[in-house]
KENUFI-587601 format. One line per 5 residues: number of its first residue (from 1); their letters; for each residue z negated, x, y negated of C-alpha. Coordinates in pm, 1 decimal. Last residue first. Layout:
BEGIN
NUM	a	Z/X/Y; ...
# end
This chain:
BEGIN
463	xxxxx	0.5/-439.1/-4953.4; 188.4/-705.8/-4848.4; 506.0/-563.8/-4709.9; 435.8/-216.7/-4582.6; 79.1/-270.6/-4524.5
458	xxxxx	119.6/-597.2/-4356.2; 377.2/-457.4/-4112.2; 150.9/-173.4/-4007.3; -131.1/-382.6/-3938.0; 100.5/-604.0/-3723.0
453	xxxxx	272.0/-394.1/-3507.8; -57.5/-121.8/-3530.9; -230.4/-434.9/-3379.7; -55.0/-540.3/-3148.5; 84.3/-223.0/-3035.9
448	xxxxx	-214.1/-121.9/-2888.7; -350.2/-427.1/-2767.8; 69.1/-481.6/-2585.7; 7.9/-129.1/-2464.0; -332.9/-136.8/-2321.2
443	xxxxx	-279.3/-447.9/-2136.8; 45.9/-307.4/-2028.6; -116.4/-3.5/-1840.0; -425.3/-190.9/-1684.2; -192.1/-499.0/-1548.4
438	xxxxx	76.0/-190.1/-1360.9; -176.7/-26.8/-1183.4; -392.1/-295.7/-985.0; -152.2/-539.7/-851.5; 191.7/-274.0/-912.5
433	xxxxx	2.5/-39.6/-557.5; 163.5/282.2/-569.5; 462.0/445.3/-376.4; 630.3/620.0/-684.0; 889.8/324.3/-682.7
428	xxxxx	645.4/31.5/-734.6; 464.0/185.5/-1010.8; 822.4/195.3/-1171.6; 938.6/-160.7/-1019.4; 531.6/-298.8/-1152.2
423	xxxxx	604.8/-152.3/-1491.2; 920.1/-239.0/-1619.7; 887.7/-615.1/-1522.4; 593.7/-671.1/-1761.3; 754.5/-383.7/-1938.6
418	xxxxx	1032.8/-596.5/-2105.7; 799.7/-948.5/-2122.4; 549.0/-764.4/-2321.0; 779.4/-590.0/-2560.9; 931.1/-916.7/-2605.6
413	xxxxx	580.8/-1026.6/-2662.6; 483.9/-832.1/-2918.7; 813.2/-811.1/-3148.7; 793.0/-1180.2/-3141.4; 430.6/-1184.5/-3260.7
408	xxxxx	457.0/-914.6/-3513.5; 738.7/-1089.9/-3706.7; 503.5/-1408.9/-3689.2; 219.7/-1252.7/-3821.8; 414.2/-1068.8/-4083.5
403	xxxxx	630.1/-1462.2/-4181.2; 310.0/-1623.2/-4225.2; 180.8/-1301.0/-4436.6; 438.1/-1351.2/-4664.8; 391.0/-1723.7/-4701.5
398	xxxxx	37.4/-1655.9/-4842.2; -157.9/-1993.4/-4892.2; -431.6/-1889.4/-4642.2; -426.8/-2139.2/-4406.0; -72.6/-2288.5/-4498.7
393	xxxxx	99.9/-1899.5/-4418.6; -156.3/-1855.4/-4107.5; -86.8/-2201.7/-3996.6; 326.9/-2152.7/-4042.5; 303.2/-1785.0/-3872.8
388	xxxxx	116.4/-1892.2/-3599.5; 373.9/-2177.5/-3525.7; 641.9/-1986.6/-3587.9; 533.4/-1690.4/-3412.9; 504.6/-1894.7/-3133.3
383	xxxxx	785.9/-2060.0/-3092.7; 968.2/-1742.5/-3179.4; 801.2/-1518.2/-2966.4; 798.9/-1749.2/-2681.8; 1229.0/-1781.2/-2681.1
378	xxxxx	1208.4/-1343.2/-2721.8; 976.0/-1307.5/-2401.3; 1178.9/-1545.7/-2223.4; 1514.5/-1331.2/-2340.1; 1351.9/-1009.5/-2246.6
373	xxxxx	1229.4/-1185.3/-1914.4; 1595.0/-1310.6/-1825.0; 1735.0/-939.4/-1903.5; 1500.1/-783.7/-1717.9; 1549.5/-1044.2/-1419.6
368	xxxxx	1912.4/-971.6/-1426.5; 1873.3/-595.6/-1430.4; 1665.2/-578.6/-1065.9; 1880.4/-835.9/-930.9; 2076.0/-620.7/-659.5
363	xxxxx	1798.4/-329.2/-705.1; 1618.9/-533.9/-566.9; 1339.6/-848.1/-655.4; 1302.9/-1136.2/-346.1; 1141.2/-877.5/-143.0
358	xxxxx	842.2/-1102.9/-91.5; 615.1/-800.9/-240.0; 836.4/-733.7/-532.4; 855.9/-1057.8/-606.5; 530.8/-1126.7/-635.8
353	xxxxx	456.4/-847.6/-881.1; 692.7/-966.8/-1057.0; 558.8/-1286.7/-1116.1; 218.8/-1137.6/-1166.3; 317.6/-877.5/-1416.7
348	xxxxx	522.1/-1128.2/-1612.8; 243.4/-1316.7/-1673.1; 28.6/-1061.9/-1707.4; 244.1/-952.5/-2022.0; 239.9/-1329.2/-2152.0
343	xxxxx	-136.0/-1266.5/-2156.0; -153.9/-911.0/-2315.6; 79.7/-1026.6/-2610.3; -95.0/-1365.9/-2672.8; -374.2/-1143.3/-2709.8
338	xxxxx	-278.9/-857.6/-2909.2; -123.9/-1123.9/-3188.4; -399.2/-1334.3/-3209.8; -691.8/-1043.9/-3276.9; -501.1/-948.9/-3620.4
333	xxxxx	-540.4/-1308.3/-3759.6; -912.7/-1247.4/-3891.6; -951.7/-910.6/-3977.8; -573.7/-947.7/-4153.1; -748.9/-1274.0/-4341.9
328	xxxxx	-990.5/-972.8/-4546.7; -656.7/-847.7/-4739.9; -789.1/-487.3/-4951.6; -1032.2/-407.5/-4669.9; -769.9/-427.7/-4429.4
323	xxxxx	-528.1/-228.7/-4565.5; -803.6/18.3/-4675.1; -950.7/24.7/-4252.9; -576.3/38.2/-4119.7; -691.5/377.6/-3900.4
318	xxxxx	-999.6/230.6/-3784.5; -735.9/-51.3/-3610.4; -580.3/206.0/-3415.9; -935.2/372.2/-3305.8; -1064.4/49.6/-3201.1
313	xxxxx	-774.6/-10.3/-3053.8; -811.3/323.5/-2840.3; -1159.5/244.5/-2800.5; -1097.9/-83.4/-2620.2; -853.3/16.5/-2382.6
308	xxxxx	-1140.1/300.6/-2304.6; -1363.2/16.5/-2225.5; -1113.5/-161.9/-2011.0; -1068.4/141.8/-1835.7; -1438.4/209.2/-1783.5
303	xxxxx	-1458.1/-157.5/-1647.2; -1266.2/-42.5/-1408.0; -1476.5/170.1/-1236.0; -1757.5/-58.2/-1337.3; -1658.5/-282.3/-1070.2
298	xxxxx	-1727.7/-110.1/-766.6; -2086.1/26.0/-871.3; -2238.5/-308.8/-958.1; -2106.8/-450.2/-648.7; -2261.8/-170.3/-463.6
293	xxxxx	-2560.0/-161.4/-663.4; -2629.7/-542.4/-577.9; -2570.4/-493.6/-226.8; -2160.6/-628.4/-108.1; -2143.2/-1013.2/49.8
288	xxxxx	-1929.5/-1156.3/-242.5; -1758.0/-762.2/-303.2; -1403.7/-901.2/-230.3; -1230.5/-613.0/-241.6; -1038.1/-356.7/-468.9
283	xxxxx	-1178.3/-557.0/-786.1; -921.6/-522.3/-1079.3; -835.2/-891.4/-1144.7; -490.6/-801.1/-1015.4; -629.9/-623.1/-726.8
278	xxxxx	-823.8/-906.4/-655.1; -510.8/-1154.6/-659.7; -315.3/-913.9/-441.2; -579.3/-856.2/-209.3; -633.1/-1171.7/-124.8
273	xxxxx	-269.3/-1292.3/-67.9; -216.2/-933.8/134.9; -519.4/-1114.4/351.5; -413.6/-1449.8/346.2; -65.6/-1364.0/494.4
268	xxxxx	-185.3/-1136.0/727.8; -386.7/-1395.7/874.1; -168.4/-1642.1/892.3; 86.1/-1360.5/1080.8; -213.4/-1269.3/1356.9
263	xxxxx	-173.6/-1693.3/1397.6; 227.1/-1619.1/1468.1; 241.5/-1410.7/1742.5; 293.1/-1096.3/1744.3; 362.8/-874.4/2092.3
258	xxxxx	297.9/-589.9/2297.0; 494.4/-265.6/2422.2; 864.3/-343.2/2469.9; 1080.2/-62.6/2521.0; 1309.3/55.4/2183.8
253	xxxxx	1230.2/449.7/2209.4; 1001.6/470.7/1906.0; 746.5/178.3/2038.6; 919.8/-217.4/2062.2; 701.2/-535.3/1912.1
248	xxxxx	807.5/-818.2/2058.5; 812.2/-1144.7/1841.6; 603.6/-1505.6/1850.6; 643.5/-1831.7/1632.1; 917.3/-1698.3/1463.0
243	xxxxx	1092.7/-1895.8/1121.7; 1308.9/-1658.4/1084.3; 1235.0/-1570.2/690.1; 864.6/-1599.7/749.0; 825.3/-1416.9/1044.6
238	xxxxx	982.4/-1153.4/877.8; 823.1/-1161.1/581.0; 455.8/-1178.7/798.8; 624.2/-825.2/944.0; 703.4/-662.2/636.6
233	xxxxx	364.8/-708.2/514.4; 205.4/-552.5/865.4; 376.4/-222.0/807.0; 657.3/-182.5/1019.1; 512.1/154.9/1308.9
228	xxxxx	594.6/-68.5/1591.8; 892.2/-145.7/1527.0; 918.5/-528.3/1542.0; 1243.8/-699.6/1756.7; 1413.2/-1015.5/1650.6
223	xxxxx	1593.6/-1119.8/1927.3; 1924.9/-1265.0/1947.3; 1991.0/-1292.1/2307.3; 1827.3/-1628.4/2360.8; 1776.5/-1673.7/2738.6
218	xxxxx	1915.9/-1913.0/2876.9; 2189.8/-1787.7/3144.2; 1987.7/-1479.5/3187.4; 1716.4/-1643.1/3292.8; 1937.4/-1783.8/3581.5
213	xxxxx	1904.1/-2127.5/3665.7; 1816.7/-2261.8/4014.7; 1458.6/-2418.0/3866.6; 1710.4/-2685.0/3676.7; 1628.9/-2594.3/3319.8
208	xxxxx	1362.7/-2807.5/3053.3; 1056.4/-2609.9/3097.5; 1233.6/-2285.3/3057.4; 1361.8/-2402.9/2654.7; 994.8/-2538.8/2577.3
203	xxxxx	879.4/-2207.7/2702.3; 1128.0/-2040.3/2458.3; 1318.2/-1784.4/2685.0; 1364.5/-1430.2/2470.5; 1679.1/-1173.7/2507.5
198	xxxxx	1725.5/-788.6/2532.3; 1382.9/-639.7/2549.2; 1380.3/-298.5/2632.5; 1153.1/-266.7/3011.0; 1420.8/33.4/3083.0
193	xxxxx	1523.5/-184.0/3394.6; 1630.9/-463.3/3115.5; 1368.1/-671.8/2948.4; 1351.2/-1084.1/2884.8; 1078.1/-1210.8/2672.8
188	xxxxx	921.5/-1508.1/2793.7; 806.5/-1728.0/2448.1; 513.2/-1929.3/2360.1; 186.2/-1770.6/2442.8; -187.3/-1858.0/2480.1
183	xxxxx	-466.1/-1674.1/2708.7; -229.2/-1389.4/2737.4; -99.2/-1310.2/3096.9; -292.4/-1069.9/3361.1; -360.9/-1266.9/3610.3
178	xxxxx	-13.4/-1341.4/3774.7; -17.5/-1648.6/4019.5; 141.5/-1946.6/3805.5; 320.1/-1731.1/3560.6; 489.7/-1578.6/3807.6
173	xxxxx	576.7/-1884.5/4007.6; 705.4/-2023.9/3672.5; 959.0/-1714.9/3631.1; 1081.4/-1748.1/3999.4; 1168.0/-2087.1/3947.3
168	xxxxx	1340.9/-2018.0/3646.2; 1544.5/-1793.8/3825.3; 1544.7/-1369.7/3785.3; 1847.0/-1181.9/3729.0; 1717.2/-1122.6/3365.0
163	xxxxx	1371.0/-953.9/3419.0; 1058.9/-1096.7/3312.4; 798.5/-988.0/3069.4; 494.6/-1231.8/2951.7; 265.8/-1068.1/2700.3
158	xxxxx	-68.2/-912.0/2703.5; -64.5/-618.3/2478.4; -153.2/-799.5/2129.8; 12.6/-690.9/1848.6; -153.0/-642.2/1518.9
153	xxxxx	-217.3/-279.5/1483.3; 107.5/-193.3/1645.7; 254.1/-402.1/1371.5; 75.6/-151.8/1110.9; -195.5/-209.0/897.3
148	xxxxx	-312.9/80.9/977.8; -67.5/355.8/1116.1; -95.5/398.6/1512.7; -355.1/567.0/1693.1; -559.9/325.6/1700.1
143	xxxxx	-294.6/159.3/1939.1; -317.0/422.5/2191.0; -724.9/459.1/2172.8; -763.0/85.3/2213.3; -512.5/92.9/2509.6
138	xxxxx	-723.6/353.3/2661.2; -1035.7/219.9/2620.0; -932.8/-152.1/2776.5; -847.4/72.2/3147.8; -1172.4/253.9/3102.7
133	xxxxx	-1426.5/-29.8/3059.4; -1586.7/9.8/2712.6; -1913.5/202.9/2672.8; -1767.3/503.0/2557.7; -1565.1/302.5/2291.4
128	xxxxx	-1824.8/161.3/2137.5; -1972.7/528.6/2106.3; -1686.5/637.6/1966.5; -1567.2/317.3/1734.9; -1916.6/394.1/1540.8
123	xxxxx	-1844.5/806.9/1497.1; -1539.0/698.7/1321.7; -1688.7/430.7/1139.4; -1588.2/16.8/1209.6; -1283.1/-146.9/1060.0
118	xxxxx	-1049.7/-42.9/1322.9; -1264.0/-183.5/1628.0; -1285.7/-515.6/1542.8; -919.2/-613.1/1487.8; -871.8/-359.7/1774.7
113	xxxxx	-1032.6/-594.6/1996.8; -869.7/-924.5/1815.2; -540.4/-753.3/1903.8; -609.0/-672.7/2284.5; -783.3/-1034.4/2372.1
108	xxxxx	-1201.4/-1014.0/2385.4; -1368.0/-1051.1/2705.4; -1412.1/-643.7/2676.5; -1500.2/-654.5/2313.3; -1809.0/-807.9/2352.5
103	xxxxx	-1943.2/-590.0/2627.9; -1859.4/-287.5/2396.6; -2054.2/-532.7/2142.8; -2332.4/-567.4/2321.3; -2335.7/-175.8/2457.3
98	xxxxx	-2347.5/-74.4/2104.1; -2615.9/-231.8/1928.3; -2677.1/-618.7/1822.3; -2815.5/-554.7/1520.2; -2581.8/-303.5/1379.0
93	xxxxx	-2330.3/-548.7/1521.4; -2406.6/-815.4/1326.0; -2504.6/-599.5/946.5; -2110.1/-435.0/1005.0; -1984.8/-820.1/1073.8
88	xxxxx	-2170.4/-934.6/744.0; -1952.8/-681.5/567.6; -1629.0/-732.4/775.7; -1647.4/-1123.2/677.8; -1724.4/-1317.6/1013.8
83	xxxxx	-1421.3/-1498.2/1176.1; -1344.0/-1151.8/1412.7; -1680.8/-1110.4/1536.7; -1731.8/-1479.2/1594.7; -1468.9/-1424.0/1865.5
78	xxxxx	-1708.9/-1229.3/2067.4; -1964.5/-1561.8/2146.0; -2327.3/-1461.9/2130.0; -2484.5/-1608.3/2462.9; -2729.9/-1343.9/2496.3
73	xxxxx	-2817.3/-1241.4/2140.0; -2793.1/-1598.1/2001.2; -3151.0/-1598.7/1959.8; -3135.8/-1255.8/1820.9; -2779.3/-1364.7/1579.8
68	xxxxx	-2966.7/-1659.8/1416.7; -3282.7/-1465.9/1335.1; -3066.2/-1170.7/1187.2; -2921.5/-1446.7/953.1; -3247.8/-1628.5/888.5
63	xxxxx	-3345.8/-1264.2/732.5; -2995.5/-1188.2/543.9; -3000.2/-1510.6/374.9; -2797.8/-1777.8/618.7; -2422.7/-1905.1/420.7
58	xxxxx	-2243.4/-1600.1/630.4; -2383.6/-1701.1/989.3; -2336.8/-2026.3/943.5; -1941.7/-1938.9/842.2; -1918.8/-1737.9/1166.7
53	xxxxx	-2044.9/-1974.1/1376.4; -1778.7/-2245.9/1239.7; -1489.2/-2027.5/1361.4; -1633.5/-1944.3/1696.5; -1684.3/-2326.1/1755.6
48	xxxxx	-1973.5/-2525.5/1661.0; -2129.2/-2804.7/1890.1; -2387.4/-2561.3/2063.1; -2539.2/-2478.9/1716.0; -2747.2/-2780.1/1633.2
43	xxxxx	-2877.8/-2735.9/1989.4; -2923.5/-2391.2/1978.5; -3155.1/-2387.6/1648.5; -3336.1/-2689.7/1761.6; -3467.3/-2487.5/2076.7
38	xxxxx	-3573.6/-2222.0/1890.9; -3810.4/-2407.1/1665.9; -3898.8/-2077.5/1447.8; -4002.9/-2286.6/1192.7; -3731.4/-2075.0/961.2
33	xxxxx	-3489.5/-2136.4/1158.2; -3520.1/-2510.6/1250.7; -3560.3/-2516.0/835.5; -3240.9/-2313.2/792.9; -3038.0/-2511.5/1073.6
28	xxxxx	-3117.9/-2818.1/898.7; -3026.2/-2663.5/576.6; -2673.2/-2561.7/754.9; -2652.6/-2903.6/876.5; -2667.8/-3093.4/565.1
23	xxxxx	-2413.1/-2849.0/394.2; -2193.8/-2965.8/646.3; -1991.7/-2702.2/911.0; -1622.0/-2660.5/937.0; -1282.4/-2874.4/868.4
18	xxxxx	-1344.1/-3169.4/1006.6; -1653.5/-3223.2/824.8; -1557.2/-3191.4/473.8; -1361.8/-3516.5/549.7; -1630.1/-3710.3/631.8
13	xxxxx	-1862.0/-3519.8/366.7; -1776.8/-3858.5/99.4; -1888.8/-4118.1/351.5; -2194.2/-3985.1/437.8; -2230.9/-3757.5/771.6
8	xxxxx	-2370.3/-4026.7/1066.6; -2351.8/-3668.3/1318.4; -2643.5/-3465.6/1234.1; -2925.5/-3775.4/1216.0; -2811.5/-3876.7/1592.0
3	xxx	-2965.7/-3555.2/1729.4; -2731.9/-3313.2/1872.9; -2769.2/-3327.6/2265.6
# end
């Protein structure tokens, strides 16, 4: 039993509690951890769920972390694997060795397995796999096979198949004595002698029918069936659109082979969410749990972009040295206009950017949102560059140059808004990534032709 102190959270962690593990227990579980009372350890962990194991896990410093996982060794739950981030997870099953976690993987279901499996090395996934029980190995080996990040990928193998001349009697007495069913499903898909699924039986739908009733005379005949080779982006848009709570997921000749349900969707959905919003910040990964070097490492690559961005300003600007020697306030207003250019360009860039991956931008409304940005991009110049161009004309008593700073503002960010859509469809259409291309690209452009835009304009009409 817990001891009372964990439970009586204050008033403001009541709410912090339903949704994973306190702060207050984790340092309890630290000091039980690092006393080596073993016994305290368990019992403030035998509460937690898979879920909350993993996050314990991930808060511990690397040497209460290996702790944790030894005296867990022998009860260590599998679906912790799949909660824990896939850094951590590498350090956890390093630990544990191979036949653990081939023993792990066995008692786990088909799509967390190969959720596991994928991420590991080649030579890793091997050995694993020797160990594994020969009927799991081979459907590990067929779906790893398939494309990552694929719908085979994320199906699970267990499903529920029945025929259509079956009753619903028959159906329930099936489910009642067969072994083999998923641990959690929603929906009986219906398959013809070919095993092709040709209709789907809602188990709220089979619940309610007289147990005399054909399948066939409920089942739900439009089906939305997943290729198995649809990358996993397409799919969560699919569930998405039609609302599904589970789908079958047919090979190359149609027949049924597994299934998605709609928690491997959630998943998806935060994952493409999380890479989209690194790749936009130009990190490839989340690098929270990565060595020092690593980290290091992984972000300088693009920090060498940024620096050569830099340079090539530099080198713009080095060629407007007189003009700016002879009118000192250029030095200081010249900065504005390359910056409000580079952010409403990564505005753009992240709308469209969004669009393009929910589909909702074509070739249908590919002109119309050009035109709406150019027009955006033109409104926020002229606000803008009105205002700028009204403090930079009062601030330094030189109307002229109000009406250069604001020229160069407009011109700016209509040039931002026109490739911030530009870009990500181009990268888009030569089979790139638009997150982490298509921000680089117009960040230089819009510093680039910031300044020379307005350097150039103040040396043909001030200087």
């Amino acid at each position: 039993m817990v001891e009372k102190e964990f439970h009586q959270e204050p008033e403001s962690e009541k709410d912090e509690s339903l949704y994973g593990v306190s702060q207050e227990t984790i340092g309890a579980l630290e000091k039980a951890l690092e006393d080596g009372r073993t016994e305290d350890v368990l019992e403030l962990i035998a509460p937690f769920h898979a879920p909350d194991v993993a996050v314990v896990i991930e808060y511990l410093s690397p040497q209460l972390r290996d702790s944790l996982v030894e005296i867990l060794r022998s009860q260590f739950d599998p679906y912790i694997f799949t909660h824990l981030n896939e850094i951590v997870r590498e350090e956890v099953i390093e630990q544990l060795g191979i036949r653990d976690v081939a023993e792990a993987i066995g008692r786990l279901k088909s799509d967390d397995a190969v959720a596991l499996i994928e991420d590991l090395e080649e030579e890793q996934q091997r050995k694993i796999l020797d160990y594994v029980p020969s009927r799991d190995r081979l459907i590990l080996e067929e779906v790893l096979t398939y494309p990552e990040e694929s719908a085979a990928r994320l199906m699970q193998r267990e499903i529920v198949c029945v025929p259509d001349f079956w009753t619903v009697e028959q159906s329930r007495k099936y489910m009642m004595v067969e072994k083999n069913l998923p641990e959690k499903f929603y929906d009986l898909f219906v398959v013809d002698p070919k095993h092709m699924p040709i209709g789907v039986v809602p188990l709220s739908l089979l619940l309610r029918q007289p147990p005399s009733t054909k399948i066939k005379d409920v089942m739900l005949e439009n089906i939305k069936k997943i290729p198995a080779t649809m990358d996993q982006e397409e799919v969560a848009l699919l569930f998405q659109k039609y609302g599904l709570v589970s789908a079958p997921v047919v090979d190359a000749v149609g027949r049924i082979i597994g299934m998605i349900t709609v928690d491997d969707v959630v998943n998806v959905i935060e994952e493409e969410a999380e890479k989209d919003i690194m790749l936009l910040s130009r990190v490839t990964e989340s690098d929270f749990y990565e060595p020092l070097l690593s980290t290091s490492y992984s972000r300088i690559r693009w920090l060498l972009i940024t620096l050569i961005n830099t340079l090539l300003a530099a080198t713009v600007i080095s060629q407007f040295q007189p003009t700016i020697q002879k009118m000192v306030a250029l030095a200081v207003l010249m900065p504005i206009n390359a910056a409000m250019g580079g952010n409403a360009g990564m505005q753009v860039v992240t709308v469209t950017v969004r669009a393009l991956a929910t589909r909702e931008l074509g070739v249908a409304n590919m002109s119309r949102a050009i035109w709406k940005e150019v027009l955006v991009g033109l409104i926020n110049g002229v606000v803008f560059g009105g205002v700028m161009g009204t403090i930079a004309a009062f601030w330094f008593s030189d109307p002229a140059l109000g009406m250069v700073l604001g020229g160069a503002l407009i011109f700016n960010m209509m040039w931002a808004a026109v490739w911030g859509v530009v870009l990500p469809i181009l990268i888009d259409k030569m089979r790139m990534d638009p997150a982490i291309s298509a921000g680089p690209f117009l960040t230089t452009t819009t510093d680039l032709l910031g300044f020379a835009t307005f350097l150039g304009l103040a040396w043909f009409f001030l200087i």
